[in-house]
C-alpha positions as CSV (number, residue, x, y, z in Angstrom):
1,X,12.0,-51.4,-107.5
2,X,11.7,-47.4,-106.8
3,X,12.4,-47.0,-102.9
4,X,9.6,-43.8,-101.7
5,X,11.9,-40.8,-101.8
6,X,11.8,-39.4,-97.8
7,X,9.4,-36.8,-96.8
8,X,10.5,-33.6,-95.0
9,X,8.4,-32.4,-91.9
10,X,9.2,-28.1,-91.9
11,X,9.0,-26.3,-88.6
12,X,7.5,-23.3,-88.5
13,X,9.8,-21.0,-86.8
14,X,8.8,-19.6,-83.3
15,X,8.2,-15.8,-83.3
16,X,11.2,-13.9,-81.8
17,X,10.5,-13.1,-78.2
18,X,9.4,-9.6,-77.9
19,X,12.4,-7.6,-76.4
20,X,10.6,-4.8,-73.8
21,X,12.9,-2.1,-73.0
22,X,15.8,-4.0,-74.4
23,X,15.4,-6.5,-72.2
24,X,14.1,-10.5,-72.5
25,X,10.4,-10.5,-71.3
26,X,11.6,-12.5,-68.3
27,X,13.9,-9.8,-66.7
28,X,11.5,-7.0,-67.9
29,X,9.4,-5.6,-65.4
30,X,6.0,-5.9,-65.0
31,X,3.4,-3.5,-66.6
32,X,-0.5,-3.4,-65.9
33,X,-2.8,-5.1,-68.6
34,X,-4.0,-2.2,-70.5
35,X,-0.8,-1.0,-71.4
36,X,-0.8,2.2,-68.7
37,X,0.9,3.2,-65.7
38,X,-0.1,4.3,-62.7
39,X,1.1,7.8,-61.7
40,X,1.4,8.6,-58.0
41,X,-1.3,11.7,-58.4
42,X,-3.6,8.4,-59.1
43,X,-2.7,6.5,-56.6
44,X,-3.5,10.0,-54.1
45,X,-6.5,10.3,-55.3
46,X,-7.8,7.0,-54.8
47,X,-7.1,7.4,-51.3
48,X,-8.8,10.9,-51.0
49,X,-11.8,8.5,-52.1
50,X,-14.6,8.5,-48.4
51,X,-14.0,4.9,-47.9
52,X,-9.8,4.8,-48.2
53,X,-10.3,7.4,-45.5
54,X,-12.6,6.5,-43.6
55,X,-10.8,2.9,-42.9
56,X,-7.3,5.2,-42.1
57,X,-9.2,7.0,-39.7
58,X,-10.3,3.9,-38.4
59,X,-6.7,2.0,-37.6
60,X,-5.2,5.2,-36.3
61,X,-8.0,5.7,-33.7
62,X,-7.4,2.0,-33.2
63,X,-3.9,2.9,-32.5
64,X,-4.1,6.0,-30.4
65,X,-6.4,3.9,-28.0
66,X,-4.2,0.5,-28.0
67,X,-1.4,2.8,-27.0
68,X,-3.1,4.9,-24.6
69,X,-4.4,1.6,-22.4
70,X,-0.9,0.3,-23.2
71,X,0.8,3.4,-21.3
72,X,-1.7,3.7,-18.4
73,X,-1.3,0.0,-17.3
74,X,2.6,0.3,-17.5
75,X,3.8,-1.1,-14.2
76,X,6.0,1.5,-12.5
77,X,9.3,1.4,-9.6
78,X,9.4,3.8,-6.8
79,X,10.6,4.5,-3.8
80,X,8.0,4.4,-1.0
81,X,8.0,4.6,3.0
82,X,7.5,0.8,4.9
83,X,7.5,0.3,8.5
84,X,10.8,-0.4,10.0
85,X,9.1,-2.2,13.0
86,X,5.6,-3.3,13.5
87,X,3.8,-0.1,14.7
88,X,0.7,-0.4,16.8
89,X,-2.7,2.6,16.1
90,X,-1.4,5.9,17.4
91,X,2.4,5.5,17.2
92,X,4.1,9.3,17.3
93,X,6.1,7.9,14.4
94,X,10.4,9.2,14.3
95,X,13.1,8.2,12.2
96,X,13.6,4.9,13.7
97,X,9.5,3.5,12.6
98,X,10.5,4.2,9.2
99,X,12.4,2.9,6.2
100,X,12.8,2.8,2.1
101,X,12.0,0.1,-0.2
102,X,11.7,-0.3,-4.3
103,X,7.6,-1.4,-5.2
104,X,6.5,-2.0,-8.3
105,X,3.0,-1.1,-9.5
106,X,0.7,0.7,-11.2
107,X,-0.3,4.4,-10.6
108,X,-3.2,4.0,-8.6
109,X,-1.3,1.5,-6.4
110,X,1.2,3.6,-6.3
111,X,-0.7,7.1,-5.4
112,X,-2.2,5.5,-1.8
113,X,1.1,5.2,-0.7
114,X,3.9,7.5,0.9
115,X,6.5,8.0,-1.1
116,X,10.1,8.2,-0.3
117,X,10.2,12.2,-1.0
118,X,7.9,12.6,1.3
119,X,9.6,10.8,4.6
120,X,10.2,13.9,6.4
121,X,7.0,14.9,6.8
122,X,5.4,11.8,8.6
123,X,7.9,12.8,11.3
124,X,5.9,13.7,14.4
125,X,2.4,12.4,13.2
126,X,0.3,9.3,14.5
127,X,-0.9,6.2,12.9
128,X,-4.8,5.9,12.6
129,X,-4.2,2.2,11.9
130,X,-1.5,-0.3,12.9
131,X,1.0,-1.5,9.7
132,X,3.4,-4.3,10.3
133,X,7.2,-4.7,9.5
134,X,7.6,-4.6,6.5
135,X,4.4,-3.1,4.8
136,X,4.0,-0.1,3.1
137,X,1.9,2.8,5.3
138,X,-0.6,4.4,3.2
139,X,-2.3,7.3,3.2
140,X,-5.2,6.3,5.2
141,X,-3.0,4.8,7.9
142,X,-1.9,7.9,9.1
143,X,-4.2,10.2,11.5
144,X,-5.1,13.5,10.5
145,X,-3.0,16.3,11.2
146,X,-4.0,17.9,14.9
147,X,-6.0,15.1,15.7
148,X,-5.6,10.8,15.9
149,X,-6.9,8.7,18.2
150,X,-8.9,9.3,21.6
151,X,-6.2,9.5,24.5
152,X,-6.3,9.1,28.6
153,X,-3.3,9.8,30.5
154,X,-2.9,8.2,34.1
155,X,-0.6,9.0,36.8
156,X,0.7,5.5,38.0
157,X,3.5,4.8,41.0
158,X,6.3,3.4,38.8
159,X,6.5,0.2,40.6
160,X,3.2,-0.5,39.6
161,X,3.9,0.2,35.6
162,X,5.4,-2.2,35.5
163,X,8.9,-1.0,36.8
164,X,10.0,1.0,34.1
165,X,9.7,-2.0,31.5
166,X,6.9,0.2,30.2
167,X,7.5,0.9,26.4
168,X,5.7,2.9,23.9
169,X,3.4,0.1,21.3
170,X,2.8,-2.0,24.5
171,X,-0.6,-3.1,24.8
172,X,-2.0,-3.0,28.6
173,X,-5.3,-4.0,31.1
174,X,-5.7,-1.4,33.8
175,X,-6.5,-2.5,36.9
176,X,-8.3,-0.8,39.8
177,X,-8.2,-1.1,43.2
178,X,-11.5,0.6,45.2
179,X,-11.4,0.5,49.2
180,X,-15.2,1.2,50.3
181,X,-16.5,2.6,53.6
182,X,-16.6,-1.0,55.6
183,X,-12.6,-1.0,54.5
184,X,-13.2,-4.0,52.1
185,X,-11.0,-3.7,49.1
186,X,-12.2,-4.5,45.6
187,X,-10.1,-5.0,42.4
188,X,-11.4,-5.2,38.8
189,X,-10.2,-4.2,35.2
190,X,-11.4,-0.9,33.5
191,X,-9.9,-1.4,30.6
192,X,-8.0,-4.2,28.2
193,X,-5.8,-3.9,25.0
194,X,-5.1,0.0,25.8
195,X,-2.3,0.9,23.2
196,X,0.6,3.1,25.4
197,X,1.5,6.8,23.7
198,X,4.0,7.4,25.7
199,X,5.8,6.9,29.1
200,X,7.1,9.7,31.5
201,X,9.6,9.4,33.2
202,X,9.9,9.6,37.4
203,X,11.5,13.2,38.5
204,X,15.4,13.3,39.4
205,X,15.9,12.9,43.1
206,X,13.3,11.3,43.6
207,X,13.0,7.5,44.4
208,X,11.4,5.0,42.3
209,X,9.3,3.4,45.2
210,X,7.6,6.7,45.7
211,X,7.5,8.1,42.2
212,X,4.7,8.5,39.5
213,X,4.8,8.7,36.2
214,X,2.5,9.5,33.5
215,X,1.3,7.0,30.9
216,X,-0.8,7.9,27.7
217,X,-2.6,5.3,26.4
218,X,-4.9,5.4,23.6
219,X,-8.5,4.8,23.9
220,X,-10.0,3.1,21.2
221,X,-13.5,3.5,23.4
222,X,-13.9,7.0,24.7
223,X,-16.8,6.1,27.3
224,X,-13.5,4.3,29.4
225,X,-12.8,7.6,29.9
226,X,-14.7,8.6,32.9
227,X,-14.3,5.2,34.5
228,X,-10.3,5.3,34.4
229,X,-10.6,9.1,35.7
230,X,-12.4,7.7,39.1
231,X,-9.7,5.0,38.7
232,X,-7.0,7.6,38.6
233,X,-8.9,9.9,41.2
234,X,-9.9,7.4,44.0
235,X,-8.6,4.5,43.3
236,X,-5.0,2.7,43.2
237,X,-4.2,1.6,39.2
238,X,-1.6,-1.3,38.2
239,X,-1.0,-2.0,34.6
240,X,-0.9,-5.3,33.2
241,X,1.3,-6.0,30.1
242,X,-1.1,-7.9,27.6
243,X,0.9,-10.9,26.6
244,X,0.0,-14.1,24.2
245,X,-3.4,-15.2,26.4
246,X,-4.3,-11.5,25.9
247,X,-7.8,-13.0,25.7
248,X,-7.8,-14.4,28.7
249,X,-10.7,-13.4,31.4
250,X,-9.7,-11.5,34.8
251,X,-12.2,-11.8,37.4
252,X,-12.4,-9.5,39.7
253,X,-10.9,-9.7,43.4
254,X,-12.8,-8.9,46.8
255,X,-10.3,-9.0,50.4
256,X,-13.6,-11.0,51.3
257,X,-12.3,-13.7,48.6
258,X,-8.7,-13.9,49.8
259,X,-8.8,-13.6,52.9
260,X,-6.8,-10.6,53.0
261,X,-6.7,-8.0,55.2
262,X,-8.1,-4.3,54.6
């Protein structure tokens, strides 16, 4: 019996990979479809193209302005003038009121307050506004040069301000005493909350029981004023050192309502 001879299956032989540039396709780099490059004059003129330029212009105007906002709200450090002590309105303000300190802020912050350069030259001049220990004094705290606030001054008998324990920033009542023609004697307050300026002090030689001084105060009312100069003129004054119960009411005082003497 014939056995069926075998039958051979041929291959066709797969085409040799293309070799570009002597290299396998794999490791060869990559070129555009059509077959051509693209020189860098092409690649400039595309860009000259309205639209390539016109979205250029547009993300470096979007720059410039991203930047700009992003430098004007930098937050900056410097050296600015604070109160060394709270100050009441129309401190003469010296070395001692003031002091340094580091703040950190932006520029408008910044430009209403003194800075430390310019330390010296609050020397001498009054506060418009009072600024507690601690803060910062501004611009508009300070009074303007050759003026600040409306100002009395009395002559008081030291023993009646308060013994000397009168300082500059204390806050006083001013008290009058009136004697009229039937010898009765009358007390009542002329003014309350009257920030002192300053606070002479009693001539050498002389004694304290016997010696005035004068005493500034500021007046944050000016129509006070002719009431404390009959006060000063015909009347006898005693300061009162406003304490915590500044608030408090003082009535007035007859020698018919004590029983006192004339």
């Amino acid at each position: 019996m014939n056995e069926p001879s075998p039958k051979l299956r041929l291959r066709r032989p797969r085409p040799a990979a293309a070799v570009v540039d002597g290299r396998p396709p794999r490791l060869a780099g990559s070129r555009p479809v059509d077959g051509r490059t693209r020189s860098p004059a092409g690649v400039l003129r595309r860009l000259a193209r309205p639209l390539p330029l016109i979205g250029i212009a547009l993300i470096v105007i979007a720059a410039a302005g991203y930047l700009t906002v992003a430098a004007g709200s930098r937050v900056r450090r410097s050296e600015i003038v604070v109160a060394a002590r709270s100050l009441p309105a129309g401190t003469r303000l010296s070395g001692r009121d003031l002091a340094v300190a580091k703040l950190s802020g932006d520029q408008t912050l910044l430009a209403r307050l003194v800075p430390a350069a310019a330390e010296s030259s609050l020397l001498g001049r009054r506060l418009a506004a009072p600024v507690v220990e601690g803060l910062p004094l501004g611009r508009s705290d300070l009074a303007a040069r050759g003026g600040g606030p409306a100002a009395f001054t009395l002559t008081v008998p030291a023993l009646h301000a308060l013994g000397g324990n009168l300082a500059v920033g204390d806050r006083v009542s001013v008290l009058a005493t009136f004697t009229n023609s039937s010898g009765v004697a009358s007390a009542r307050v002329i003014a309350r909350h009257l920030v002192v300026l300053s606070v002479g002090q009693p001539p050498a030689g002389i004694d304290q029981a016997s010696a005035t001084v004068p005493i500034t105060v500021a007046l944050t009312n000016p129509s006070l004023a002719s009431e404390l100069a009959l006060a000063n003129s015909v009347g006898k004054i005693d300061l009162l050192r406003d304490g915590s119960n500044a608030t408090a009411p003082i009535p007035a005082a007859t020698t018919a309502q004590t029983g006192a003497a004339p």
